[in-house]
C-alpha positions as CSV (number, residue, x, y, z in Angstrom):
1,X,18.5,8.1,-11.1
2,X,20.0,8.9,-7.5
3,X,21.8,6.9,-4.8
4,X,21.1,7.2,-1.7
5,X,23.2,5.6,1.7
6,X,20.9,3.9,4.3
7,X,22.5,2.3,7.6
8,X,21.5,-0.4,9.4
9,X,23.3,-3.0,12.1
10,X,25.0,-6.0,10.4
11,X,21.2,-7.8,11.8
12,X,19.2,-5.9,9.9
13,X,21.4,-6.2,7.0
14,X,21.3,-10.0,6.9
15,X,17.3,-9.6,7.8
16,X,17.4,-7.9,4.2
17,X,19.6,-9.8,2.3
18,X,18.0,-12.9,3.5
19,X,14.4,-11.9,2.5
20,X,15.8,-10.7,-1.1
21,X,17.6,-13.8,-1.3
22,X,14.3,-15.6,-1.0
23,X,12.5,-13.1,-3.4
24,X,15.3,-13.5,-6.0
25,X,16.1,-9.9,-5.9
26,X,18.6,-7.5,-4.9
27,X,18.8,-5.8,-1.5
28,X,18.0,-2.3,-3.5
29,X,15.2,-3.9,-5.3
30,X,13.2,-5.8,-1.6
31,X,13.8,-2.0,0.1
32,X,12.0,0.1,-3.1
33,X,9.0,-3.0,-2.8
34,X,9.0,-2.6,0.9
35,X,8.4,1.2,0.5
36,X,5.8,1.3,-2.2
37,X,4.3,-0.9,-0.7
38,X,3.8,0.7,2.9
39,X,3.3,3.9,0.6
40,X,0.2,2.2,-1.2
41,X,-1.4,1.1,1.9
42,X,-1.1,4.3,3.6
43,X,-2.9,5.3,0.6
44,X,-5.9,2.9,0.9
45,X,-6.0,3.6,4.6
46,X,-6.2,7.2,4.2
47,X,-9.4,6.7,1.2
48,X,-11.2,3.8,3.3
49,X,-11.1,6.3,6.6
50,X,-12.4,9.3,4.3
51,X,-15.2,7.0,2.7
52,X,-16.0,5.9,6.3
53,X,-16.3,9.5,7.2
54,X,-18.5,10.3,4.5
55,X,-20.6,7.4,5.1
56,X,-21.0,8.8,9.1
57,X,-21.9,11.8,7.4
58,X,-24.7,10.6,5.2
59,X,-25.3,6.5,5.9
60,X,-27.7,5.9,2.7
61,X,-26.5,3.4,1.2
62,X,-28.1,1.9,-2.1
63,X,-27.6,-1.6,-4.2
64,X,-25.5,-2.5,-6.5
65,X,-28.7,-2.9,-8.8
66,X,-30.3,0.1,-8.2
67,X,-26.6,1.7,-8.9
68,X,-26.9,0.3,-12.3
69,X,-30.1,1.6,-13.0
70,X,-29.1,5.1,-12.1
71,X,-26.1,5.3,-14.3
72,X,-27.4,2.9,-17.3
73,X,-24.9,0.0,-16.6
């Protein structure tokens, strides 16, 4: 595991300590959620804007029933 030093004015500190307070978890543990969590919808931003490209590309779209049929669900 590694440690890393962050800074941040004595505002932005209580900001955090005050939102992990409320969570019921430490400072290091609301700033790991905080990340992963931007990282994950950066994620799903990046996948819907490529499946929106593709559907530009090619706009047929077909059921959910007829998507069953065609793969035997």
């Amino acid at each position: 595991m590694c440690t890393y030093s962050l800074r941040m004015t004595d505002g932005e500190k209580k900001l955090l300590q005050d939102y992990a307070d409320t969570q019921g978890i430490s400072m290091a543990d609301a700033l790991k959620r905080a990340f992963f969590n931007m990282l994950e919808d950066e994620y799903d931003i990046k996948a819907a804007d490529e499946a929106y490209a593709e559907y530009l590309r090619d706009p047929e779209t077909i059921s959910m029933a007829e998507m069953k049929k065609k793969y035997d669900l």
